[in-house]
C-alpha positions in Angstrom: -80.8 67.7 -102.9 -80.5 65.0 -105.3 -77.6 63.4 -106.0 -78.1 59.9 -107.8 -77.1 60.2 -110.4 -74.0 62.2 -109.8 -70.6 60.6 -110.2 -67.8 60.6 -107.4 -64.7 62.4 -108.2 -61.4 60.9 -108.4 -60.0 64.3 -106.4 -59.9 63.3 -102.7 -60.9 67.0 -101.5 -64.4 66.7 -103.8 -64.6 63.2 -102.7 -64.6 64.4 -99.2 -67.3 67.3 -100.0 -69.4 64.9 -101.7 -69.7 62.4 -98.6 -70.6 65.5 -95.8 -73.0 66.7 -98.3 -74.7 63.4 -99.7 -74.9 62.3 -95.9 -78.5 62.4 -93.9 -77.0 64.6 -91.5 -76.2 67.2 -94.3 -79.6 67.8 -94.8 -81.3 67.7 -91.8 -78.6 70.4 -90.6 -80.1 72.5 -93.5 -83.5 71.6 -92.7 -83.2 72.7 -88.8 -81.3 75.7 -90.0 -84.1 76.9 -92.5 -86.6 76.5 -89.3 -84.2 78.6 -87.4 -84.3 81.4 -89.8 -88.0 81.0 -89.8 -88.1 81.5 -86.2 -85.9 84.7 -86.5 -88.0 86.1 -89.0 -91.3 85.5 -86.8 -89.6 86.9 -84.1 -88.1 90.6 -86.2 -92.4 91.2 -86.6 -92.2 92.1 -82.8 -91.3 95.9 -83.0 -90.1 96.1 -79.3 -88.2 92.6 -79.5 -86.5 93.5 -82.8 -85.5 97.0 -81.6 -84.1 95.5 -78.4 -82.2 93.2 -79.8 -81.9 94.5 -83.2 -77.6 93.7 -83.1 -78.5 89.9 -82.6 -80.9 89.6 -85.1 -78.6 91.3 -87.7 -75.6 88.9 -86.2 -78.0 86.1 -86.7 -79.3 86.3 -90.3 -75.9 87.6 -91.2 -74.9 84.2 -89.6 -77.4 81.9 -91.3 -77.0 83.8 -94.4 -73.1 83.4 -95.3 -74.4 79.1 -93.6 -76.5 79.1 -96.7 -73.7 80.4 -98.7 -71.4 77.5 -98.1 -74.1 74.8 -98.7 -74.6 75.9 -102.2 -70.9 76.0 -102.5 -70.6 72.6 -101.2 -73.6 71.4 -103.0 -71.8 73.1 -106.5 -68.6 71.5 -106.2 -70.0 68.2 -105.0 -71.6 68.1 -108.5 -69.9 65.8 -111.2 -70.0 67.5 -113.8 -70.2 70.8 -112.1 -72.4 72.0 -115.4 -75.2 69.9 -113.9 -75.8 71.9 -111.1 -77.5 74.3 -113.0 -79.8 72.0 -114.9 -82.0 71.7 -111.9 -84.7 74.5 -111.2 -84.3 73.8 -107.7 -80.5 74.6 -107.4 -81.5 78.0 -109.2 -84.4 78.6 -106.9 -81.8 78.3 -104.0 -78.8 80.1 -105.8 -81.3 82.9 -106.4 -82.6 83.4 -103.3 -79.2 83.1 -101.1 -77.4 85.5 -103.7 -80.1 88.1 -103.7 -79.3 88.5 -99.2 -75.5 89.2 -100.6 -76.7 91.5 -103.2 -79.2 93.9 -100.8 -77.3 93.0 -97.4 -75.6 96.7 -97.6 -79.0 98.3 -98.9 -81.6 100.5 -97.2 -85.0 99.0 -98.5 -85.2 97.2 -94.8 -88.9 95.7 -96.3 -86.5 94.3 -99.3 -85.0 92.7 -96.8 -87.2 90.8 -94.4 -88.8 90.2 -97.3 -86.1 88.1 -98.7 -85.1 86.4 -95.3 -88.9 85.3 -94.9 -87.9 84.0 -98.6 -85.6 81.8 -97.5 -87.6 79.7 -95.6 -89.0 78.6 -99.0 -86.1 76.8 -99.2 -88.0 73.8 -97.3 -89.7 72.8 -100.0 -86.6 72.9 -101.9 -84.2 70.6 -99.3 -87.1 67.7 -98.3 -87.8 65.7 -101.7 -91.1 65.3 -100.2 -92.4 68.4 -100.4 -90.3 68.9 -103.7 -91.8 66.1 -105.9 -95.3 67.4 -104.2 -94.5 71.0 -106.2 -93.0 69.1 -109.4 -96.7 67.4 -109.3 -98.5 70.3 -109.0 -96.5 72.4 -111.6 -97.4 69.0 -114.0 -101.2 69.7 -113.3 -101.1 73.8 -114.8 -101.4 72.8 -118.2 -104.1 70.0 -117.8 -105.8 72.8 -115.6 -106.3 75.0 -118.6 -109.2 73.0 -120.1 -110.7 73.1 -116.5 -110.3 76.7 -115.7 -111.9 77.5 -119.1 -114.9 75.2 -118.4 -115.2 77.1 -115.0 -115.2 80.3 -116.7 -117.7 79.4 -118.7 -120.3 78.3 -115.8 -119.1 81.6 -113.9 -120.0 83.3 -116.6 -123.4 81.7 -117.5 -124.2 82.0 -113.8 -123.1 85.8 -113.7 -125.0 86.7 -116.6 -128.4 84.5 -115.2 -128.2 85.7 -111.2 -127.7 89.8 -112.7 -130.9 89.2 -115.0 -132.7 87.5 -111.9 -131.5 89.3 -109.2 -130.4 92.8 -109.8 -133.3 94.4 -108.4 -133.8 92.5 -105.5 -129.7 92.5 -104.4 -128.0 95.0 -106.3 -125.0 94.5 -103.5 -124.6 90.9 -104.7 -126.1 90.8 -108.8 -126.1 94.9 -109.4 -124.0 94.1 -112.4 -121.8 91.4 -114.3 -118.6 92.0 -112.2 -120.0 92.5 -108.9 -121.9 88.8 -110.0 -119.2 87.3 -110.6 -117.7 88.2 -107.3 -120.7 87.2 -105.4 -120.5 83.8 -107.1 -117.2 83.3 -106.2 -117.8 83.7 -102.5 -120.9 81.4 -103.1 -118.4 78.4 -104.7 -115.7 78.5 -101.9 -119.3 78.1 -99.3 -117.8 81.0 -97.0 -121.5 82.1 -95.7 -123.0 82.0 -98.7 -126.2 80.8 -97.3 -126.8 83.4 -94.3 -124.7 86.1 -96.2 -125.7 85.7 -99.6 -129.0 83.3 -100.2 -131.0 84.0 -97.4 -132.1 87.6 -98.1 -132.4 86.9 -101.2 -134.5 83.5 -100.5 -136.6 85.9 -98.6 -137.9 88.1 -101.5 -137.7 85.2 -104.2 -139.4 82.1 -103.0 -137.4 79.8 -105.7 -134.3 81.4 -105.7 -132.3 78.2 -104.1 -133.2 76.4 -107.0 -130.1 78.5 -108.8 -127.9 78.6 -105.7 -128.2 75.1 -105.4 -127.7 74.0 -108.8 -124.7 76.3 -108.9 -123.5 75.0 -106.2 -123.7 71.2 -107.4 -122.1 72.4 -110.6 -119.1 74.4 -109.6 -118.3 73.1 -106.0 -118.8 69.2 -106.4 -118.1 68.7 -110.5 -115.6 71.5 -111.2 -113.3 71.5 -107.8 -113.2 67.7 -108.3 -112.1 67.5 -111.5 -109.1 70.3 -110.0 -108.9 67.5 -107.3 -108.6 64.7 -109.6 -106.0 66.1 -111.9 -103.4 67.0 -109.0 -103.6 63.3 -107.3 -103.3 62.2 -110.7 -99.9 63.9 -111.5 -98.8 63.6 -108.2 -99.3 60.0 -108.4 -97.5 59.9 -111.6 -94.7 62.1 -110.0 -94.1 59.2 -107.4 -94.1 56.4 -110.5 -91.6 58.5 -112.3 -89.3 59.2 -109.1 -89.7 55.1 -108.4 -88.5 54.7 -111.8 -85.9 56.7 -111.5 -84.2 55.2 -108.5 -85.0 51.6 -110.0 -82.8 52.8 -112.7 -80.3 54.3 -110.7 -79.7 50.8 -109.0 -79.3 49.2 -111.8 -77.0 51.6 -112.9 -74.8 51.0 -109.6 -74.9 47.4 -109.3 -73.7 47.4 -112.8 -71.1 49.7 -112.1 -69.8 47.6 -109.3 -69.9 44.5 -111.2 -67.4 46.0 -114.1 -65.2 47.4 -111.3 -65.2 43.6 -109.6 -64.6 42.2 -113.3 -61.8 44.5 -113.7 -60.2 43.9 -110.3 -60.4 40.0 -111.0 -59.2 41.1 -114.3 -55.9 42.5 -112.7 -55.3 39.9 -110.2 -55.7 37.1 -112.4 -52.4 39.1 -114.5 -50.3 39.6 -112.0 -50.7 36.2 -111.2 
C-alpha cells in the first residue's frame, strides 16, 4: 500500500480516510484478515466440515469479501489524485480479484469460486511491501532471463541429442527418443534420483556413462542455475537501491514542503504584525 508520495486532501472526510488507512494498524488488519480467509479456504477442502457448516462458511467469505470491498474503497479515495490509483499494477491486481467474488458470488461454477477465494489470499504479496518489492525484482529478472533460458536450451538440447545417440538401446525408457531425452534430462538437472533412478542402470551396462551425467550435471546444475541465481539477487538488490532511493527522495520532498509552509506562516505573522 504505498502512499508516499500521495498528497493529503484539504477535505476533512478524505483527510480522515487517509489517516485510518496510511496507519500501521490499517494494514496489519488487512494482513490478519487475508490469513483468515486463508484459513477458511483450507478449511471448505474438508467435505464433511464444509457441508456441516456450509451457512457459516458462506456467512464468512461473504463477510471478508464485502471487508475487502471497503479497503479498496478506502484505499481509492485516500488517493490524491484519485487517477493515481490505477497507475499501480498492484491496486489492479487487488481491484481485480475482489471485483471478480462480486461478479460470480450469485453464480453456480462452485470451483469458480473457491477458486477465486483461494485467490485472494494472493493478496499478501500485494499488502506487505516486502514481499511486493521481492515480485517487482523478480518480474525485473524475465527479460535478463531470456539470454539464460536460450543458453539452457541449447545444452538441453546438445545433451538430448548426445544421451539418444548413446543411450537409446540400452534405456529406451530414459533416451528412446529426443522428447523423452529431454525429459529424462530434466529430472537429471533438478537431482530428484537421478543417480539410483536414472544413472545407475544405465552405469551398469555402460561402464563410462557417468562421464556424461557428470559433466551434464556440472554444466546445467552448477553454471546454468547459478547464473538464474545471480541475476534474481542482482535485481532484487537493485529493487532495494531503487526503493531506498525513493524514500530518500520522498524526505526531501517533505522536509522541503514543511520548510515553505514554516516560511509562509512566518510570512503571515510577520504582516499582521
Amino acid at each position: 500500500m504505498e502512499h508516499k508520495n500521495t498528497e493529503l486532501s484539504k477535505s476533512p472526510f478524505i483527510r480522515m480516510v487517509q489517516k485510518i488507512v496510511y496507519h500501521r494498524a490499517f494494514t496489519s488488519t488487512i494482513i490478519f484478515l487475508i490469513l483468515i480467509n486463508a484459513i477458511i479456504v483450507g478449511l471448505e477442502t474438508y467435505p464433511s466440515l464444509y457441508r456441516d457448516y456450509y451457512e457459516w462458511f458462506y456467512f464468512l467469505d461473504y463477510l471478508l469479501l464485502w471487508i475487502f470491498t471497503i479497503e479498496i474503497a478506502m484505499r481509492f479515495i485516500a488517493t490524491r489524485p484519485t487517477k493515481d490509483f490505477f497507475k499501480s499494477s498492484w491496486n489492479w491486481f487487488d481491484f481485480l480479484i475482489v471485483a471478480a467474488g462480486h461478479i460470480f458470488v450469485g453464480a453456480h461454477f462452485v470451483t469458480v469460486l473457491r477458486i477465486l477465494r483461494v485467490l485472494r489470499v494472493l493478496r499478501a504479496i500485494s499488502v506487505i511491501p516486502s514481499l511486493r518489492r521481492l515480485v517487482d525484482a523478480l518480474l525485473m529478472t524475465i527479460p535478463a532471463l531470456g539470454n539464460i533460458m536460450i543458453l539452457m536450451s541449447i545444452i538441453f538440447y546438445i545433451f538430448a541429442v548426445i544421451g539418444t545417440m548413446l543411450f537409446a538401446g540400452v534405456a529406451p525408457e530414459y533416451f528412446g527418443n529426443l522428447q523423452l531425452s529431454l525429459l529424462t534430462l530434466f529430472q537429471v538437472v533438478t537431482l530428484e534420483s537421478w543417480a539410483s533412478g536414472v544413472m545407475r542402470p544405465i552405469f551398469a551396462e555402460v561402464a563410462w556413462s557417468w562421464i556424461y551425467f557428470v559433466i551434464f550435471i556440472l554444466v546445467g546444475t552448477f553454471i546454468v542455475f547459478n547464473l538464474f541465481i545471480g541475476v534474481i539477487v542482482n535485481n532484487v538488490e537493485k529493487a532495494n537501491d531503487e526503493e531506498e532511493e525513493i524514500e530518500k527522495n520522498t524526505e526531501i520532498k517533505e522536509l522541503r514542503r514543511e520548510v515553505a509552509e514554516m516560511k509562509a506562516m512566518i510570512q503571515t505573522l510577520t504582516e499582521r504584525k
